[in-house]
N, C-alpha and C positions, 0 to 999 in steps of 0.2 A: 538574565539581566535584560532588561526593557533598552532597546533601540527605535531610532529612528527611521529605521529600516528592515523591521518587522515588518511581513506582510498584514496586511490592512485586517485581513480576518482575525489578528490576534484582539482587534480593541473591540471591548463587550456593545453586542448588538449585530455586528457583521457575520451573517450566517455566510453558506457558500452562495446560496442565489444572490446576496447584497452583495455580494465580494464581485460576481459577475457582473451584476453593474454598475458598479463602482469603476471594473477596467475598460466598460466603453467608454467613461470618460477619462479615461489615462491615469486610473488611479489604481496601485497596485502596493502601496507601502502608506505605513504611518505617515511619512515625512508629505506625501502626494494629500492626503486627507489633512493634514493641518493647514497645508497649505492649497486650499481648498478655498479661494476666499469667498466671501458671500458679492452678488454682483449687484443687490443694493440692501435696504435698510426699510423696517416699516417703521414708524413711530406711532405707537397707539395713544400715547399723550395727546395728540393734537387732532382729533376728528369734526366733521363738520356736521350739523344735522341734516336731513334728507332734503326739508323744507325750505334750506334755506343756498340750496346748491346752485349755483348759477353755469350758464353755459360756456366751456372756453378753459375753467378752471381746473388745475390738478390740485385732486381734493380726498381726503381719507376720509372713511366713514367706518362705523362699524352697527351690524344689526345681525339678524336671524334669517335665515335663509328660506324665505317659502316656498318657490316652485323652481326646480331645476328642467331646463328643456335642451336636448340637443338639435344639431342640423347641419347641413353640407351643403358649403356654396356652389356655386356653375364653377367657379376651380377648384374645386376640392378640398375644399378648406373647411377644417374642420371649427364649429363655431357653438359654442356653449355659452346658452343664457340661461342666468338665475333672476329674480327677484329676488329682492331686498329687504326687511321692512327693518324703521326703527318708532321710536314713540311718536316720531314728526313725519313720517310717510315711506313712500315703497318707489323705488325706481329698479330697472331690468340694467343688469350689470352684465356685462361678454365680455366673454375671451375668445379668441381667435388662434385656431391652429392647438390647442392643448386637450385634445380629444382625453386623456387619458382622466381629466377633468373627471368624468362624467364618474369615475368610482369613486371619486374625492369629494366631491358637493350634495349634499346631503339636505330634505328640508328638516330645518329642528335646526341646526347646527347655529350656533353662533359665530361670524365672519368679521373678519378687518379687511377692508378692503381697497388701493389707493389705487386712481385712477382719473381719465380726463374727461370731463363732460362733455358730452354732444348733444347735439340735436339729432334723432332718425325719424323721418316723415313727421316732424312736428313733436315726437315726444322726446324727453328729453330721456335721455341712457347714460350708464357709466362705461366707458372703455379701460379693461383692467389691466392697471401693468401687473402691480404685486399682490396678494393678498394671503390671511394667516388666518386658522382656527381658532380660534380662541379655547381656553379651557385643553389645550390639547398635548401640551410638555411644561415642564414646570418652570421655563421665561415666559410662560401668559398667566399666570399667576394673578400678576398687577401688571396693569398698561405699562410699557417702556419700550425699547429700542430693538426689534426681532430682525434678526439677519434673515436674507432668503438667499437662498444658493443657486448656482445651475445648476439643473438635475436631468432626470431620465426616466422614461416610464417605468415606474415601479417600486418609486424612491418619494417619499413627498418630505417635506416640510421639515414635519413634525420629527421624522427618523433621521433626517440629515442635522436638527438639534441637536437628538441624542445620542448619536455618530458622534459630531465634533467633540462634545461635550464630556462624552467618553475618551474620545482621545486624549484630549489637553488634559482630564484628571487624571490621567496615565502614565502622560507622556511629557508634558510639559517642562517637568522636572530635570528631565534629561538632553533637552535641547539646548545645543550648545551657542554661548556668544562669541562667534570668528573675529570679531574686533578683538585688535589689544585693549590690553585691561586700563578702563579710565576711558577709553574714548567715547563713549556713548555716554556718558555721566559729563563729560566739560561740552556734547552738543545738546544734551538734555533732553538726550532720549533714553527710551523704557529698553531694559532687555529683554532680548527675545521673544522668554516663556512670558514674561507678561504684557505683550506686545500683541503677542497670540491670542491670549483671555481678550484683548482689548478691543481686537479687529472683529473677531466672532460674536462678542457678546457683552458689548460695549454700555456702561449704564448712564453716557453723556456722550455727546455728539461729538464733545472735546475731547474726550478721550481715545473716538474713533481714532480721529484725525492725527493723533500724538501715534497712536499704535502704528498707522499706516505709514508715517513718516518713518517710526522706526525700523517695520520690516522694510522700507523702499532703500534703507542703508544697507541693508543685509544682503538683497537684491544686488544693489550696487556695487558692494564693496568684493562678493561673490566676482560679478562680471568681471571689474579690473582684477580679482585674481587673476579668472581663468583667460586675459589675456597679457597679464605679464607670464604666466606659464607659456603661452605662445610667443613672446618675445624672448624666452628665456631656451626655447630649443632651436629657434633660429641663428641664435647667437652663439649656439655651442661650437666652440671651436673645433673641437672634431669634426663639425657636418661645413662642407664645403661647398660653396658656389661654383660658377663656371665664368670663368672671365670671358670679356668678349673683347676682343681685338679686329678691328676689320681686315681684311686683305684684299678687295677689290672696290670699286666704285658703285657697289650695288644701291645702297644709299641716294648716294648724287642721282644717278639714273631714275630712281624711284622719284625722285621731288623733280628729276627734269622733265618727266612725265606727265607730271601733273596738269590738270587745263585752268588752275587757278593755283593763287599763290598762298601759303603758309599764313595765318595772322599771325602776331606778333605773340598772342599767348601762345602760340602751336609749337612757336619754335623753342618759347622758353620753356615748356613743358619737356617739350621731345629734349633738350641740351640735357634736362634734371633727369632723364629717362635712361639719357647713354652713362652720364657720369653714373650712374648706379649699376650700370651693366658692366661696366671696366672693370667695379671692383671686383673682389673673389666673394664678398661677404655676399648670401642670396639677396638678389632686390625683391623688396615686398613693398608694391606702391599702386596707390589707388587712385586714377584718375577721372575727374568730378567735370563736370561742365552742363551748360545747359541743350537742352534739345539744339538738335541742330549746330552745334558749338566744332563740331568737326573732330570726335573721339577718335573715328575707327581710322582715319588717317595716322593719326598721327602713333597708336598701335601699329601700323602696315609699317610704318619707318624705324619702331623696335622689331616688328618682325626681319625686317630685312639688314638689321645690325646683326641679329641673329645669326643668320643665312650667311651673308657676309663674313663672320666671322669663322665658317667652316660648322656651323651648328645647324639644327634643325627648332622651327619653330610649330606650339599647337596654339588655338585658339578654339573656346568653348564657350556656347552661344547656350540659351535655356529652351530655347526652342528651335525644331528643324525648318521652319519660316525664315527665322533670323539666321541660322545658321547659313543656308545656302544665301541665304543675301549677302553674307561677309564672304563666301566662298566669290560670288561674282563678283563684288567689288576688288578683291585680292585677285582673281583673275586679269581687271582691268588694268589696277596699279603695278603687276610686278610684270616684269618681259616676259616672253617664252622660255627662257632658258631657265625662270624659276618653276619649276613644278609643285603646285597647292592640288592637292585631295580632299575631299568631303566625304565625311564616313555620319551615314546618320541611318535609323531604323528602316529607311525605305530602301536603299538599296539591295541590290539583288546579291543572293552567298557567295556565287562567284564572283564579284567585283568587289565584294567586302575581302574578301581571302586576297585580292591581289592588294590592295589599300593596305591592308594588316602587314604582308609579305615585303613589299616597297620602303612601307615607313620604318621596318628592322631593320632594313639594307639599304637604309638612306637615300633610296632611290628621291622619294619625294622629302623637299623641303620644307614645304608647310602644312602640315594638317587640319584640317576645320572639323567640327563635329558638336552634338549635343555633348551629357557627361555620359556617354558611351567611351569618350576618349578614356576615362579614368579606370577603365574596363582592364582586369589582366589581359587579357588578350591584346589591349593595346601595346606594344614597346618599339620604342623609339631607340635607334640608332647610337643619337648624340644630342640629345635637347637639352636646350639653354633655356627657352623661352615659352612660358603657358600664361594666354591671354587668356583671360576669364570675364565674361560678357556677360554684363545685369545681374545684380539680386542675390546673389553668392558668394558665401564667404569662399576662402578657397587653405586648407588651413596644412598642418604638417605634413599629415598620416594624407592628403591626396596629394603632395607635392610629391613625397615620398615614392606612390603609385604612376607619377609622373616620370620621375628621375630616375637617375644611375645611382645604381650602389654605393652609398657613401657622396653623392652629392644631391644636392637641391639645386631644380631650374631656380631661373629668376622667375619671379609673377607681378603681371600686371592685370590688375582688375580697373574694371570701366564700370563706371555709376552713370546707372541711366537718367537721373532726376539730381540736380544739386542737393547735396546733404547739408542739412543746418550743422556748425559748428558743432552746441551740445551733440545731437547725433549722430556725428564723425567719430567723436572723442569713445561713445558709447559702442558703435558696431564697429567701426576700425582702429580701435586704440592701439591697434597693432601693425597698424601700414602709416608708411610716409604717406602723405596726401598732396599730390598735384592739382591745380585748377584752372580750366582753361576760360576763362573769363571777360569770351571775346567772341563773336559769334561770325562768320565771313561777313565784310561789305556787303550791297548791294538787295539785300534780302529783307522784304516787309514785314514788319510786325501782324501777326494774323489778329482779324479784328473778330473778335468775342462779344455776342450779348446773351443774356439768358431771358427766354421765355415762358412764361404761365403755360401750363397745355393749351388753354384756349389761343395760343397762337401758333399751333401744329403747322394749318393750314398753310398760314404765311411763310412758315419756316421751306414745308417741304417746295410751294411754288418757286421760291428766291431757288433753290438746288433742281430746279426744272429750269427755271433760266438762265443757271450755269450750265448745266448738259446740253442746252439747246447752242451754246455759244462753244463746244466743243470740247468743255471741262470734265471734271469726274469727281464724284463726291463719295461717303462714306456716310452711312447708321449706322449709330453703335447703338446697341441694348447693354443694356446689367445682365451680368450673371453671376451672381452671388451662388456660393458653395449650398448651404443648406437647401434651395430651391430650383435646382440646377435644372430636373426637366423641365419645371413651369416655365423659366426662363428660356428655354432652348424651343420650348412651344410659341414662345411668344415674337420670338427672333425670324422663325420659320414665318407664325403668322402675320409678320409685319411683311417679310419680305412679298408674301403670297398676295397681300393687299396692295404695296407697292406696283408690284408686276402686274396686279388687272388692273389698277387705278391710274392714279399720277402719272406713271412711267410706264403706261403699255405700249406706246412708243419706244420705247429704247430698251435697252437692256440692264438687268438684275441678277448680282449673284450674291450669295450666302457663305459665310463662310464663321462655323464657328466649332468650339473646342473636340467636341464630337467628332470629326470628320479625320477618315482617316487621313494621313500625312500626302499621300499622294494624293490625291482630293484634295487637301489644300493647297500643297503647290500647284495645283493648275487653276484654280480657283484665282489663288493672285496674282499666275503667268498669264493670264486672261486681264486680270484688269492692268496688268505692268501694260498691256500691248493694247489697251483701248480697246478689247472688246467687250469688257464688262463698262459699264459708264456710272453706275451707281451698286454698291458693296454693300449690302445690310452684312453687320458682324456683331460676335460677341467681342469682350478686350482682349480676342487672340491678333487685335490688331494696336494693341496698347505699345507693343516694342516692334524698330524691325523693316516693319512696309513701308517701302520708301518710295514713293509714286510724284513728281515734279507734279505731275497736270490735274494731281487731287487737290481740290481749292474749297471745297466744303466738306464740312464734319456738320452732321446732328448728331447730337447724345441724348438717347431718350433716359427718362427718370436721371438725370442729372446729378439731383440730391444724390443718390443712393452712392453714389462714387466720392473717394478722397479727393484732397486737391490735388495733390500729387498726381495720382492716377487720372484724372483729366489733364491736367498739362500735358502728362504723357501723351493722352491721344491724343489731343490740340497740335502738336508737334509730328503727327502723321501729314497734315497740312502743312501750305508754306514750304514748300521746300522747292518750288519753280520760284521762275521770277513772277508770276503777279499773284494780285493783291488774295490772300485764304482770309475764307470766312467757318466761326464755329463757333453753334448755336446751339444753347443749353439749354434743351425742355425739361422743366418737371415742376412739382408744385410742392418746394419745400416746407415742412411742418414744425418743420423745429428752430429756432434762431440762428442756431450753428450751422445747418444745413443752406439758410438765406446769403450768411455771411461767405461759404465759401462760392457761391456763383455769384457774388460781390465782386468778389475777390480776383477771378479766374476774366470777370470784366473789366476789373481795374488794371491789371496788370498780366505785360508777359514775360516777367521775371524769374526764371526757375526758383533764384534765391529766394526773395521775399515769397515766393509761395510754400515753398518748404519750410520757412521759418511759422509763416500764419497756419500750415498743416499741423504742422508741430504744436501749435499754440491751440488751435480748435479740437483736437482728438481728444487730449488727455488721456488717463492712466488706462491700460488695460489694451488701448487699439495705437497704437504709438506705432507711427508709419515707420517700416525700415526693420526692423529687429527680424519679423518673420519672414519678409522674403530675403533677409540677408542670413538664413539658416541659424538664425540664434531662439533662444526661448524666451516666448511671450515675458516683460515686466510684469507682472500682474496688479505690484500697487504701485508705480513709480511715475511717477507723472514729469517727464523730461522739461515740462515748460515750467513750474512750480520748484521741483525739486534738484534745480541744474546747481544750486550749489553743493548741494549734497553727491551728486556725479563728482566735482573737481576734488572736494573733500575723501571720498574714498578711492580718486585714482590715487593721492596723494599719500595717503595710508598705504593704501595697496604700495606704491614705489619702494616703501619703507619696510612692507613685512611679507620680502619675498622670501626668506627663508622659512615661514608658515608653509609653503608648499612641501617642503619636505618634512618638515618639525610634525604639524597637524596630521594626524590621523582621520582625523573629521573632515577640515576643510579639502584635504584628495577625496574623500568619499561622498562630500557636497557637490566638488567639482565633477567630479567623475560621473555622478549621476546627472546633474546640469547640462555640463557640457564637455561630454564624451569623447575623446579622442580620438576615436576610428569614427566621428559623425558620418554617415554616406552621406554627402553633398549631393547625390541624387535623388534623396528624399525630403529633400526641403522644398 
């Protein structure tokens, strides 16, 4: 009997070599292969002729391929031009980086092709995003609507048609609708299996659109299962909390400490913090606010209800940067008589073995570390309390690894970027949500403009005559994953330019993801103490670095980064009293790309920026899902599709008994979103 969960080799066409790469893109079953979506669309209905192609335009064409030429930039980039011809003329089409090209493009061949006109040295060329064989699988037949896929050398076009195509004649049959029966008929959408045909190999653009709506329920309604499943093992009355009682004035001392006072959000946060710690039932509550808003305080004041109450507190940072920086600040806030430990990758065996040895025998009360802490090796004494810092879910099976047998700590997770309501509802549908919605007195709004490259010059002078007045600024470069050494090249040779140029006067230090841990720390122990004065980095300075007297940010290529992810580092500034400045170079190409250094100049609103991220991403790069350990949306577009979010939490509320009832929907889930997930590989 045909399943969804047939390995991939079973559906006609996947030999074992296609099978193998198939799993370097994480495809290893039917169910991975259908849901495979294509990452855009060509339409051969509508082409332009050669003659009549203007510069600026994104524009299809289709003709005969005459000469194919390959070549290799000064970066290595690999760069394929063909010519073109049709009855009305011949222009030079490239592609950039798709070296495997060169077995693919053939002269003779007949080509579709979409892409944007340029201009290069006066001639005009096509820059290609997609393009199809014609004549080459039986959807080019006749002009219409040709899916293109992401793929991988070895795989073109034409075999991932008849891949899909293979599958859904297979399988399609068998794929089940998790909605109750009638709900997708009163929202007016397609099931499934013909949702599937619709998304792959769509005969109306309408039709796309109705498909995609429909699998972005499925999507949907999936997620709120698999977090009423997680609201449903918290809630088991078997599995027990740890009440917190205080017995000293550890508390009070911690806030009379302080060199500044509580806002008024801090404290109504922290009151919603305790009440949930008194009870028995676990607390699961996630606290949101803006840069600078005053998180980690007001977590040091659950840790020391903690403490206070005869328990032991952890706290679990994503990097060992951030980690020892909560480790110092918890040094500064709590007296001597509380004892905090830092266990991260750098330290030495021996002092790891006495950290490990202490925290069983409750020597120490508070623990900091990366998610080493989640390590068996790690056990706790008597913990009540695991703080969990940026970007991670934190879910049963690591509380579990936390706790004592037969109980669950409380958790408190901290959001490093205000979350938009939709995207609350979606990555935490399972924690209470606090918001501290107040940011201390006294502290200037950082002032943001974004610059064309051609005003490099002026950027870097303005951050030469903050150094010169005794300040400290920061470079960031992009490091995007697929280009990681180019970038790390580029990072190096800015800083190498910096250091004999502008700044050979002063001092220059580097610091980016590469380097090993100790190497970073003294990298940013150097600039904490003024004797670095200008930081070229990659965004391993995005969370964490917390410097008063850094008043300048540059971001080179700008575009290239979320809004979100700039806020974040905008918010490495500003954090003394005088006035941060942060200057956004790059020369954006896209509309969306213009709007968000718009945006990031209009305002420094965590909120309204996460909401306008939310709104400019769309489906497929939806800020929050991936560094918050869940699986990519792949058709769900949170700004378009938020009634359909409400609509299947709401289902979901109603057919919690599917979790056990459904055979399929555990097997969905299961493979989704995994129960033992390692939170250290997110």
């Amino acid at each position: 009997m045909n399943t969804l969960f047939d390995p991939v080799r079973y559906v006609k066409g996947v030999g074992p070599q296609r099978e193998r790469h198939l799993q370097r893109l994480g495809i290893s079953d039917v169910y991975d292969l259908l849901w495979h979506i294509p990452r855009s669309y060509i339409d051969r209905t509508e082409t332009v002729k050669i003659r009549n192609l203007l510069v600026g335009e994104v524009v299809s064409i289709t003709g005969i391929i005459e000469t194919v030429r390959t070549s290799v930039s000064s970066r290595r980039i690999a760069i394929i031009k063909a010519v073109i011809r049709d009855d009305s003329g011949m222009i030079p089409v490239v592609w950039f980086n798709q070296g495997f090209l060169k077995n693919v493009l053939k002269p003779g061949l007949q080509i579709f092709v979409r892409g944007k006109v340029n201009l290069n040295y006066g001639q005009m060329e096509l820059s290609a995003y997609d393009y199809a064989l014609i004549g080459q699988d039986k959807t080019d037949a006749d002009p219409g609507i040709d899916p293109i896929y992401p793929s991988t050398e070895g795989i073109s076009q034409k075999v991932w048609r008849q891949m899909v195509r293979n599958a859904l004649e297979r399988y399609a049959t068998v794929y089940p609708d998790i909605a109750p029966p009638g709900t997708k008929e009163e929202l007016g959408l397609l099931p499934a299996r013909q949702a599937l045909w619709g998304i792959h190999f769509p005969a109306r653009w309408e039709q796309q659109e109705l498909s995609r709506r429909s699998l972005a329920f499925e999507e949907l309604f999936l997620l709120q299962l698999a977090i009423r499943r997680e609201q449903k093992s918290l809630r088991d009355p078997n599995v027990k909390g740890v009440k917190n009682t205080e017995q000293d004035d550890l508390v009070s001392r911690v806030v009379g400490g302080l060199k500044f006072s509580l806002t008024g959000a801090q404290k109504r946060v922290t009151a919603e913090i305790f009440r949930d710690m008194e009870e028995e039932r676990p607390m699961n509550r996630l606290i949101q606010g803006d840069v600078g808003s005053g998180k980690t305080i007001v977590a040091a004041l659950a840790m020391a209800k903690a403490v206070s109450s005869g328990y032991q507190a952890a706290l679990m940072a994503p990097t060992e940067i951030l980690a020892l920086q909560h480790y110092e600040t918890l040094k500064k806030v709590f007296p001597p008589d509380i004892r905090v430990a830092i266990l991260t990758g750098s330290i030495t065996a021996k002092r790891r073995e006495e950290i490990l040895t202490g925290t069983a025998e409750g020597h120490y009360h508070i623990l900091v570390g990366t998610h080493a802490l989640i390590q068996e090796s790690v056990v706790f004494k008597k913990l009540s309390l695991a703080v969990i810092d940026e970007q991670h879910r934190f879910g049963v099976s690591q509380r579990a690894l936390l706790g004592q047998k037969g109980f669950l700590p409380d958790v408190l997770v901290m959001s490093a970027t205000p979350i938009p309501r939709t995207l609350a509802l979606t990555v935490y549908g399972d924690l209470d949500i606090s918001t501290i919605d107040e940011v201390p007195p006294g502290r200037l709004p950082v002032k943001t403009v974004a610059l064309r490259e051609s005003g490099r010059d002026k950027a870097y002078q303005f951050l030469l005559k903050q150094v010169k007045r005794g300040r400290q600024g920061y470079v960031v470069c992009p490091l995007i994953e697929e280009s990681e050494k180019q970038d790390l090249t580029d990072a190096t040779a800015l800083y190498q330019r910096l250091q004999a140029g502008v700044f050979r006067h002063h001092t220059v230090g580097l610091l980016h993801g590469r380097m090993k841990p100790a190497e970073k720390d003294r990298v940013v122990d150097d600039f904490r103490r003024g004797e670095i004065e200008v930081l070229v980095s990659t965004t391993v300075v995005e969370v964490g670095v917390d410097i008063p007297n850094a008043t300048v940010m540059i971001v080179e290529s700008a575009e290239r980064f979320g809004l979100s992810q700039l806020h974040q580092l905008r918010g490495r500034v500003g954090r003394g009293a005088e006035q941060a400045y942060c200057i956004l170079l790059g020369n954006p190409r896209t509309e969306v790309g213009l709007k968000r250094l718009k945006v990031m100049e209009r305002t420094n609103d965590g909120f309204e920026i996460a909401n306008e991220d939310l709104r400019l991403r769309g489906p497929g790069d939806i800020w929050g899902l991936k560094q918050h350990g869940l699986p990519e949306l792949k058709l769900t577009d949170l700004w378009k599709d938020s009634d359909l979010l409400h609509i299947t939490r709401d289902i979901a509320a109603q057919s919690v008994s599917l979790l056990e009832e459904s055979r399929t929907i555990q097997q969905l889930l299961n493979k989704k979103y995994p129960r033992t997930e390692n939170i250290a590989a997110n």
